[in-house]
PDB file with one MODEL, atoms N, CA, C and O in Angstrom:
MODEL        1
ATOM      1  N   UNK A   1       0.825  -1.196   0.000  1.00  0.00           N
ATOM      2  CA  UNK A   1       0.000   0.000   0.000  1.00  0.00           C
ATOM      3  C   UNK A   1       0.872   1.263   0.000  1.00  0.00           C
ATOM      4  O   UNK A   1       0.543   2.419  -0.265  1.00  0.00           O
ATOM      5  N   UNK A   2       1.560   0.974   0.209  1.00  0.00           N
ATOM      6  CA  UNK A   2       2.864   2.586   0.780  1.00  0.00           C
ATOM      7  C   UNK A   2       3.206   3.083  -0.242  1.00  0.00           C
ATOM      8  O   UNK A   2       3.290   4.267  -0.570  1.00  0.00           O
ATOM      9  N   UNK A   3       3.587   1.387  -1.218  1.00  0.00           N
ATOM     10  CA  UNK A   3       4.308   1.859  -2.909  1.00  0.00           C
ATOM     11  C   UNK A   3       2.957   2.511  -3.438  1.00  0.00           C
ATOM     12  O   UNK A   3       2.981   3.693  -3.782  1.00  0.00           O
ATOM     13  N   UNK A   4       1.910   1.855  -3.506  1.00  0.00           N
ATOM     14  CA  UNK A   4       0.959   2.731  -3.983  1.00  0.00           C
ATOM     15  C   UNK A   4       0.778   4.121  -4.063  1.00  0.00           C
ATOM     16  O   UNK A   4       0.469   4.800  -5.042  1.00  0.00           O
ATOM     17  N   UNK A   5       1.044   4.500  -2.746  1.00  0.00           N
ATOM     18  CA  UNK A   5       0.699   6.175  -2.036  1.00  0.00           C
ATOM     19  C   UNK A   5       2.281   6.841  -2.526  1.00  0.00           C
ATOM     20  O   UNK A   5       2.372   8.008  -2.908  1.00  0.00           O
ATOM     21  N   UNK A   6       3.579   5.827  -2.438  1.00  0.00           N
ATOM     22  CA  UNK A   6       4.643   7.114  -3.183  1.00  0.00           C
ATOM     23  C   UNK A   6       4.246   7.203  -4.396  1.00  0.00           C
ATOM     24  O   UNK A   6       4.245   8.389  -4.728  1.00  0.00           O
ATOM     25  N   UNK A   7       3.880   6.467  -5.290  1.00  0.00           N
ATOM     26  CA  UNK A   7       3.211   6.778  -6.657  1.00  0.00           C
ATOM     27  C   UNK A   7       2.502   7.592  -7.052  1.00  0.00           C
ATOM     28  O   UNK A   7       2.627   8.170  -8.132  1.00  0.00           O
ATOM     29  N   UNK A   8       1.370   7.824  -5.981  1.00  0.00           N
ATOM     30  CA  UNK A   8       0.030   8.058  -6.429  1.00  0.00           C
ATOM     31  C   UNK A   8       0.192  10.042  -6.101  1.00  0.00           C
ATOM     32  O   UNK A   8      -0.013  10.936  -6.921  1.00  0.00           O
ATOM     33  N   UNK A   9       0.775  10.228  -4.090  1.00  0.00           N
ATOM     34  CA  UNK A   9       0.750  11.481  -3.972  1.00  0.00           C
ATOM     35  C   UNK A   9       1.732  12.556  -5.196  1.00  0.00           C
ATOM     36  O   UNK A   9       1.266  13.560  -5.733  1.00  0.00           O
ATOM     37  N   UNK A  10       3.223  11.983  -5.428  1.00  0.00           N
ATOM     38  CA  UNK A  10       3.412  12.870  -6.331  1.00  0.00           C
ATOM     39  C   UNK A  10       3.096  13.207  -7.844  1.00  0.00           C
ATOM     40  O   UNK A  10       3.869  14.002  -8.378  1.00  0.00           O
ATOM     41  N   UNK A  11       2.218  12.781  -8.483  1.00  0.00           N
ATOM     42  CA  UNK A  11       1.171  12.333  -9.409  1.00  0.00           C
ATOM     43  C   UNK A  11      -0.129  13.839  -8.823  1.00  0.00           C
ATOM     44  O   UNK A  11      -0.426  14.885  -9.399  1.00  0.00           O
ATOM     45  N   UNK A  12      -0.550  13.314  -7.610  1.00  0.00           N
ATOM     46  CA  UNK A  12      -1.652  14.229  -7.331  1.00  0.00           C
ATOM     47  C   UNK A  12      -1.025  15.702  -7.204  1.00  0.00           C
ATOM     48  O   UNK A  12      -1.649  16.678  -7.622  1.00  0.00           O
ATOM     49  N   UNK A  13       0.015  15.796  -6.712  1.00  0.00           N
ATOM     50  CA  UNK A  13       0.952  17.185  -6.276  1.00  0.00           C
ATOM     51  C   UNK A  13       1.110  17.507  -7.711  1.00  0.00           C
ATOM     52  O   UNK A  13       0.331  18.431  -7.948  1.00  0.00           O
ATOM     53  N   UNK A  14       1.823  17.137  -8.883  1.00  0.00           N
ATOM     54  CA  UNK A  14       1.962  17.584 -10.303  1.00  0.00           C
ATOM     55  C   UNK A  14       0.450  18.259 -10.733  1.00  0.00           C
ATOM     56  O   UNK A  14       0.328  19.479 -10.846  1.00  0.00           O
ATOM     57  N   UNK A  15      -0.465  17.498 -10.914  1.00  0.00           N
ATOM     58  CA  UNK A  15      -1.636  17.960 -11.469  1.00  0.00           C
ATOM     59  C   UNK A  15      -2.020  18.917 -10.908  1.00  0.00           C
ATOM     60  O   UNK A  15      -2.407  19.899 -11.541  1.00  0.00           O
ATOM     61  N   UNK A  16      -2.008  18.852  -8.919  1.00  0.00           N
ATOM     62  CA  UNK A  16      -2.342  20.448  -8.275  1.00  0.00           C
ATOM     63  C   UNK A  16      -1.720  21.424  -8.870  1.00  0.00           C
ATOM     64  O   UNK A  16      -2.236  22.374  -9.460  1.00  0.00           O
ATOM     65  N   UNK A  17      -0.400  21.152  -8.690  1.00  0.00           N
ATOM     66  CA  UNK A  17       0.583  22.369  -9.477  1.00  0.00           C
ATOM     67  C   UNK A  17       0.266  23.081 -10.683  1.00  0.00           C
ATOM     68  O   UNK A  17       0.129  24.285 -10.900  1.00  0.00           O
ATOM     69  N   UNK A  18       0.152  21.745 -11.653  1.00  0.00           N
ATOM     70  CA  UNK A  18      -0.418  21.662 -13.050  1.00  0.00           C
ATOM     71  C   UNK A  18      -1.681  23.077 -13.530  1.00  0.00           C
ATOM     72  O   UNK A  18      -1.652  24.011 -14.330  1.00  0.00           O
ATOM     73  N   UNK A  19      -2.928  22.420 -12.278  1.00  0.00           N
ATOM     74  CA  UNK A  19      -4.164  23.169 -12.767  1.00  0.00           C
ATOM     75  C   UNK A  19      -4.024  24.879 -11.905  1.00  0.00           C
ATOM     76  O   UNK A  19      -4.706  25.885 -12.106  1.00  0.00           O
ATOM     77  N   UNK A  20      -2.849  24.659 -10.909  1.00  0.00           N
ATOM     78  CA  UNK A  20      -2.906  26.187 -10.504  1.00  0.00           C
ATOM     79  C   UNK A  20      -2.028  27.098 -11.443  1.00  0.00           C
ATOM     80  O   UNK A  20      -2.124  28.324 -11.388  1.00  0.00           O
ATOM     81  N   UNK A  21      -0.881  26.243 -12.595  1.00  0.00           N
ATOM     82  CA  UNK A  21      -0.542  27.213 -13.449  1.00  0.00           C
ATOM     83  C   UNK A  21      -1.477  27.685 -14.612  1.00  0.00           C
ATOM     84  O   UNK A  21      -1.389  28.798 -15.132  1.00  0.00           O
ATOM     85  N   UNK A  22      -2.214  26.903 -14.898  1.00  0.00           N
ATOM     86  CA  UNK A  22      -2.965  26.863 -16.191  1.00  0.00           C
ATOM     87  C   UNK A  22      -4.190  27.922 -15.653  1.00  0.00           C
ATOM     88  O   UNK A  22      -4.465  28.852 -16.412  1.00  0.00           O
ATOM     89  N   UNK A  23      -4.898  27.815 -14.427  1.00  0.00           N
ATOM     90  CA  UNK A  23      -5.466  29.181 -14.039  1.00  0.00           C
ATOM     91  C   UNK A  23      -5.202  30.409 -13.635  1.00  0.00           C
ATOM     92  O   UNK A  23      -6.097  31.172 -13.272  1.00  0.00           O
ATOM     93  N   UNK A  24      -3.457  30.856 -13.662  1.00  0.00           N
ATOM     94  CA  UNK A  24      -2.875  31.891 -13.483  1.00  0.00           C
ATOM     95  C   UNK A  24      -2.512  32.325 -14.585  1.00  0.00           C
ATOM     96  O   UNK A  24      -2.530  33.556 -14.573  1.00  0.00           O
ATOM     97  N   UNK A  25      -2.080  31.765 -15.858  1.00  0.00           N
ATOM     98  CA  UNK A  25      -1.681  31.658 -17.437  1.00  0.00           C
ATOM     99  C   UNK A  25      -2.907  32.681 -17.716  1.00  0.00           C
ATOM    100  O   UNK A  25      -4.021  32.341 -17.318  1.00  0.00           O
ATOM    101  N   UNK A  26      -2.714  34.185 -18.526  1.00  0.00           N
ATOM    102  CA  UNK A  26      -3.583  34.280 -19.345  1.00  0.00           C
ATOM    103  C   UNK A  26      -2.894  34.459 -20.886  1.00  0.00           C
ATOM    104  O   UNK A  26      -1.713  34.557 -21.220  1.00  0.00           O
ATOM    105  N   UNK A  27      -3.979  34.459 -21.572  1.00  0.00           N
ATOM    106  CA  UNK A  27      -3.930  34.744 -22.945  1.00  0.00           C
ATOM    107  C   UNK A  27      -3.064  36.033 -23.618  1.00  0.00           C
ATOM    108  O   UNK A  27      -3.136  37.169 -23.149  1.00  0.00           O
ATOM    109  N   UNK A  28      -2.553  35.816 -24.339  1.00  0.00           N
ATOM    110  CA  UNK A  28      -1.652  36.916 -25.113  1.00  0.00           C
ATOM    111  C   UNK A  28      -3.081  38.197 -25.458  1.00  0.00           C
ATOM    112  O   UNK A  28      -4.236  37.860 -25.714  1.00  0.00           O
ATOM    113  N   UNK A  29      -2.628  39.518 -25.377  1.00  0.00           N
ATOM    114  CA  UNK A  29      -3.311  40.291 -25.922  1.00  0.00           C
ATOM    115  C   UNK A  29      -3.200  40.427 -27.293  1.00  0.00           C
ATOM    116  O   UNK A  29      -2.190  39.847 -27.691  1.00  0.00           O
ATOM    117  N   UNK A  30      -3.985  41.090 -28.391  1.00  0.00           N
ATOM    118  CA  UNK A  30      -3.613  41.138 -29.813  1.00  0.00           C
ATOM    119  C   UNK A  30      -1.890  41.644 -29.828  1.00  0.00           C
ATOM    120  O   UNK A  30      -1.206  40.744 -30.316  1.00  0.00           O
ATOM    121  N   UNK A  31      -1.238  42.608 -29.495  1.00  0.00           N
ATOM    122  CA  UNK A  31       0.036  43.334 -29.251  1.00  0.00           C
ATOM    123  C   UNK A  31       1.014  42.848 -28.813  1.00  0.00           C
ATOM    124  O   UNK A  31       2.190  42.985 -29.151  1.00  0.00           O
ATOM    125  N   UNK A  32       0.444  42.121 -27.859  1.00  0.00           N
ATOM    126  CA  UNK A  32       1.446  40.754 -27.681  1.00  0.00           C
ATOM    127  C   UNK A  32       1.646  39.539 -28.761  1.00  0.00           C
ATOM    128  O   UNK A  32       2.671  38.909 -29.022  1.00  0.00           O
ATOM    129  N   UNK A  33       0.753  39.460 -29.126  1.00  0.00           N
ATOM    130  CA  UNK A  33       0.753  38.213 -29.977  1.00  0.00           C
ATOM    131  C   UNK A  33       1.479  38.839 -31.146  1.00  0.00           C
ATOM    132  O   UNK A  33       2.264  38.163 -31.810  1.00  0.00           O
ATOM    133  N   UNK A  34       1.206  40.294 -31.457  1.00  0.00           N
ATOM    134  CA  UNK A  34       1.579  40.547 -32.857  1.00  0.00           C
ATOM    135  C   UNK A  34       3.156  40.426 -32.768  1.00  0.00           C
ATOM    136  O   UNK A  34       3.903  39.908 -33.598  1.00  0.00           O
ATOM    137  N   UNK A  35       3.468  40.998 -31.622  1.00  0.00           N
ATOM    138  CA  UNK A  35       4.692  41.105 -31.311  1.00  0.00           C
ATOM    139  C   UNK A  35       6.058  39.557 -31.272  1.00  0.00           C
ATOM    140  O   UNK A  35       7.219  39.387 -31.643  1.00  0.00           O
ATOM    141  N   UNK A  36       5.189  38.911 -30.722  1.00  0.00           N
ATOM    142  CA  UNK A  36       5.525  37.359 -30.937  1.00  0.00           C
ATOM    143  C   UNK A  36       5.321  36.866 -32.322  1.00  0.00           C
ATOM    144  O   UNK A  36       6.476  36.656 -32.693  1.00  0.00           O
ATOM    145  N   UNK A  37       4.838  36.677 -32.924  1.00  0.00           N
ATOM    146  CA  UNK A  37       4.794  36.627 -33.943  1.00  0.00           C
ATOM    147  C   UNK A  37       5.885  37.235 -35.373  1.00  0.00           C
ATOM    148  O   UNK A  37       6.365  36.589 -36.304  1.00  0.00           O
ATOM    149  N   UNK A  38       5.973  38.503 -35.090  1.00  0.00           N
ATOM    150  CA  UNK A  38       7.011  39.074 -35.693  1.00  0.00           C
ATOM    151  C   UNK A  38       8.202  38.644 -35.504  1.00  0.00           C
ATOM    152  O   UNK A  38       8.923  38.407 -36.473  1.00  0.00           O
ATOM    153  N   UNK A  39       8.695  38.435 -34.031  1.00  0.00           N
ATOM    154  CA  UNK A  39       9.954  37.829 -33.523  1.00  0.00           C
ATOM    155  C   UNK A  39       9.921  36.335 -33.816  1.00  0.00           C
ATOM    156  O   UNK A  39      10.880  35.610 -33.550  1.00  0.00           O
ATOM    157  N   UNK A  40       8.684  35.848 -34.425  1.00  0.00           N
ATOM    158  CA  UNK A  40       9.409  34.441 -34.781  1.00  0.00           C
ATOM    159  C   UNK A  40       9.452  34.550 -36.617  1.00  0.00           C
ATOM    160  O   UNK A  40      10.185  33.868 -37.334  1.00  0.00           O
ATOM    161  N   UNK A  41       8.813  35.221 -36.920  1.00  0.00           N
ATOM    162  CA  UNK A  41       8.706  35.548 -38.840  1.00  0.00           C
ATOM    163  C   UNK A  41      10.312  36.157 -38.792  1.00  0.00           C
ATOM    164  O   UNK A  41      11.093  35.726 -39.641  1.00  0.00           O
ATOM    165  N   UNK A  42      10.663  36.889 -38.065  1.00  0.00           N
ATOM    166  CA  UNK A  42      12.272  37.199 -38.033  1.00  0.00           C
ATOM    167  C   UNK A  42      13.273  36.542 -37.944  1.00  0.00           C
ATOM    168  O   UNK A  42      14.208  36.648 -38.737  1.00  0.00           O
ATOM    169  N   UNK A  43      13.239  35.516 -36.670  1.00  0.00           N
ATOM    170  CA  UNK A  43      13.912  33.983 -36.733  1.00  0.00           C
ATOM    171  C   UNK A  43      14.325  33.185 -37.838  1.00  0.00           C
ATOM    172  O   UNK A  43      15.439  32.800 -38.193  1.00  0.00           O
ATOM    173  N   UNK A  44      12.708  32.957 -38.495  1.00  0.00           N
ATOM    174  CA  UNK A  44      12.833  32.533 -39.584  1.00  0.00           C
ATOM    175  C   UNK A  44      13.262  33.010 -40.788  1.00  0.00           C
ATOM    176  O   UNK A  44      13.419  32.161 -41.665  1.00  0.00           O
ATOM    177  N   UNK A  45      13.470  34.043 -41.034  1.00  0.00           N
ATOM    178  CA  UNK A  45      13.833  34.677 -42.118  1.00  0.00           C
ATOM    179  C   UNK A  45      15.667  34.532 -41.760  1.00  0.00           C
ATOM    180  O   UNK A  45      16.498  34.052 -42.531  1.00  0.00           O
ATOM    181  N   UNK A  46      15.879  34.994 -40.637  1.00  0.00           N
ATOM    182  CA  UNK A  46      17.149  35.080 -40.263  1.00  0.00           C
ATOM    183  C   UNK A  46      18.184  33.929 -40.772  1.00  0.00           C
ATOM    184  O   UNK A  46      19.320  34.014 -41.239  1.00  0.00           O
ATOM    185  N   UNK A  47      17.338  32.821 -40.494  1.00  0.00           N
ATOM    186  CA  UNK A  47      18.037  31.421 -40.164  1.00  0.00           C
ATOM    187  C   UNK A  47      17.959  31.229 -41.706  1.00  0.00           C
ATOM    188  O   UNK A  47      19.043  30.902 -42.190  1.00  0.00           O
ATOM    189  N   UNK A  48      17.032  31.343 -42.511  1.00  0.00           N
ATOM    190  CA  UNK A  48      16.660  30.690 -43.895  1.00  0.00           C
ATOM    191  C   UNK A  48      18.021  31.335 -44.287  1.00  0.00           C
ATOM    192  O   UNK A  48      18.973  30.582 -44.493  1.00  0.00           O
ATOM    193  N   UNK A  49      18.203  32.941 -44.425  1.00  0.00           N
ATOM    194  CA  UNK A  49      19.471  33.682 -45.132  1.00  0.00           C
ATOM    195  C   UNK A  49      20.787  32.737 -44.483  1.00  0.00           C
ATOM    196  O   UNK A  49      21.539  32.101 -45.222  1.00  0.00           O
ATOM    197  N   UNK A  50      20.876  32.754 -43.497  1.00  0.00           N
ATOM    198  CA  UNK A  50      21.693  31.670 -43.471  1.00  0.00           C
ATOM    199  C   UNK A  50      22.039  30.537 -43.838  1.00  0.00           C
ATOM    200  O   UNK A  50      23.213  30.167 -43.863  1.00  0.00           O
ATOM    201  N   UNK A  51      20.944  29.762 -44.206  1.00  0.00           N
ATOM    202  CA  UNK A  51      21.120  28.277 -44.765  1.00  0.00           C
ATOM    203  C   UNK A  51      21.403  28.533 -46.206  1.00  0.00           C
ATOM    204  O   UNK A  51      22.115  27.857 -46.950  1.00  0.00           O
ATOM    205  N   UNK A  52      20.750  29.589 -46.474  1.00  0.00           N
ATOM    206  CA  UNK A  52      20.894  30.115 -48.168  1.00  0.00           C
ATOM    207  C   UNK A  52      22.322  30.051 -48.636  1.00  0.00           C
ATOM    208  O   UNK A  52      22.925  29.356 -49.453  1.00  0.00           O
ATOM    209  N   UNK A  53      22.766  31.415 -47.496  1.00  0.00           N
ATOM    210  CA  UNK A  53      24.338  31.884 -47.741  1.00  0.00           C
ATOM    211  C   UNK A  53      25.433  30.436 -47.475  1.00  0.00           C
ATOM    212  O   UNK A  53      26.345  30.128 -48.242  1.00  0.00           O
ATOM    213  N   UNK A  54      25.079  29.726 -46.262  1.00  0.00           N
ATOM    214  CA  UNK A  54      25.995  28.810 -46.499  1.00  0.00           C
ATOM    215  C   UNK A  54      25.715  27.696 -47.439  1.00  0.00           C
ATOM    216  O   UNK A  54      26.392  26.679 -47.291  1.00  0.00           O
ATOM    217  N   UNK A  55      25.173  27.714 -48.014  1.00  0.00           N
ATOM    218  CA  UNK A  55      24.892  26.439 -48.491  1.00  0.00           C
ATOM    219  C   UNK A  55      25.338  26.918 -50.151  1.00  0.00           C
ATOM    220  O   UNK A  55      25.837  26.117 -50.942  1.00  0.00           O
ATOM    221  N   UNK A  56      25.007  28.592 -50.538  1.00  0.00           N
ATOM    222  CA  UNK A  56      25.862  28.930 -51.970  1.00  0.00           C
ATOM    223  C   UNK A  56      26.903  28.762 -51.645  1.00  0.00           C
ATOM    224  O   UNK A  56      27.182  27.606 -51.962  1.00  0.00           O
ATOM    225  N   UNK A  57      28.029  29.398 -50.997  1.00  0.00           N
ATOM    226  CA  UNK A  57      29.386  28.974 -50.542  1.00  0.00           C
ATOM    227  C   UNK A  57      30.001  27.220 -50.672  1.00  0.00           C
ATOM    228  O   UNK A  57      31.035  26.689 -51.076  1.00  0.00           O
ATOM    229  N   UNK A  58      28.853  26.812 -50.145  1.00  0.00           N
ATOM    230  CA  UNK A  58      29.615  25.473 -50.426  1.00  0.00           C
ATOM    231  C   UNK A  58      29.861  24.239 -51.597  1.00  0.00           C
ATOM    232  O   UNK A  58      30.539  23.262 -51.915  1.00  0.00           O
ATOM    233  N   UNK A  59      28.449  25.348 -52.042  1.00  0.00           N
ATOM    234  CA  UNK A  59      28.153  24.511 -53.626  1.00  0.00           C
ATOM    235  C   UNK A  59      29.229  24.508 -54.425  1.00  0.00           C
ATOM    236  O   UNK A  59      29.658  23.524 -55.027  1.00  0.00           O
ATOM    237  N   UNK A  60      29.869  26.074 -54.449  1.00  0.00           N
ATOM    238  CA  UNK A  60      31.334  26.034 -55.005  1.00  0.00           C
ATOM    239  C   UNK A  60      32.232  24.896 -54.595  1.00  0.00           C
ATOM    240  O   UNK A  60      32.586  23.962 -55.314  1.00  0.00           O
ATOM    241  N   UNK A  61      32.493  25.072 -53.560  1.00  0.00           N
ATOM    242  CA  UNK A  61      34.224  24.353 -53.061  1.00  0.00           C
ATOM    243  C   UNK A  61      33.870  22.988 -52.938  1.00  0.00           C
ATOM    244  O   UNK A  61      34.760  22.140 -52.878  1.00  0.00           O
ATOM    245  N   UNK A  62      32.223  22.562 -52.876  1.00  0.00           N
ATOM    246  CA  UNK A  62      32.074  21.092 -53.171  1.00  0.00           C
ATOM    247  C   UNK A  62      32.785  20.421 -54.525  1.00  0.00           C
ATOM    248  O   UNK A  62      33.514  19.466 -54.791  1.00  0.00           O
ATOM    249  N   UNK A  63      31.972  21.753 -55.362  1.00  0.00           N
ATOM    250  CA  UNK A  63      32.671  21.037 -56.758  1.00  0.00           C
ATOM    251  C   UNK A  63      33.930  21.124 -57.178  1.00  0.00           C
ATOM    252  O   UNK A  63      34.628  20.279 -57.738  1.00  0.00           O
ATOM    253  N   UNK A  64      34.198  22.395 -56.808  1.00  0.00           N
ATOM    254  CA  UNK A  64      36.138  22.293 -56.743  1.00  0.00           C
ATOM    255  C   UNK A  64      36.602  21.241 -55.836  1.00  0.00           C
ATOM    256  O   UNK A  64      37.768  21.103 -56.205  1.00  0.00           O
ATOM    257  N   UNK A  65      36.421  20.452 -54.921  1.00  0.00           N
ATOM    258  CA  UNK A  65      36.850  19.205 -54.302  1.00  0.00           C
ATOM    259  C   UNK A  65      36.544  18.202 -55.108  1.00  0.00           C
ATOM    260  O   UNK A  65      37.401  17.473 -55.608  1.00  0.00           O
ATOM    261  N   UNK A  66      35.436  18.098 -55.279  1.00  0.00           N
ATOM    262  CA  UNK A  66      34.592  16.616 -55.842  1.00  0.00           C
ATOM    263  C   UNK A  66      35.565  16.272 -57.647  1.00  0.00           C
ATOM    264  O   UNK A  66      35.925  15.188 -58.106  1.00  0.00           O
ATOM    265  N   UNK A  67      35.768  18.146 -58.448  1.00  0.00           N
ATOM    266  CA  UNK A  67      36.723  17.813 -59.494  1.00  0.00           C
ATOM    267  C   UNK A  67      35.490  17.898 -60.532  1.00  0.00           C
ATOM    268  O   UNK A  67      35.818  18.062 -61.707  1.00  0.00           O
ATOM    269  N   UNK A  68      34.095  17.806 -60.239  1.00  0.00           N
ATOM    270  CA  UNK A  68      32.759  18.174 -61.387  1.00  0.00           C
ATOM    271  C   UNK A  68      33.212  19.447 -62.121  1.00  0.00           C
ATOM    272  O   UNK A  68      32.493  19.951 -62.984  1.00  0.00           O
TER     273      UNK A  68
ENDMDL
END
C-alpha cells in the first residue's frame, strides 16, 4: 500500500501544481501576440538567409573538391 501512495501522492501534487498554473496563465493580448509573432517571422527569415548563404558557398568548393 505505501508503494501505492509514493506513486500516487506525487502524481496528485503535479496535477495540483499543473491546474494552478494553467489558471494563473492568461492569454496573449492582440500586441502581444503581434509582437511574438514578428519575432518568430524574423527567426525565420534570419536562419533561412543563413542556410541560403551557407549552403551557396559550399556549392562552389564542393565542386572544386569533388573535381565536377
Amino acid at each position: 500500500m505505501e508503494y501505492i501512495q509514493a506513486v500516487v501522492d506525487p502524481s496528485k501534487q503535479f496535477a495540483k501544481d499543473s491546474i494552478r498554473l494553467v489558471k494563473r496563465c492568461t492569454k496573449p493580448d492582440r500586441k502581444e501576440y503581434q509582437k511574438i509573432a514578428m519575432a518568430t517571422a524574423v527567426g525565420f527569415a534570419v536562419m533561412g538567409f543563413i542556410g541560403f548563404f551557407v549552403k551557396l558557398i559550399h556549392i562552389p568548393i564542393n565542386n572544386i573538391i569533388v573535381g565536377g
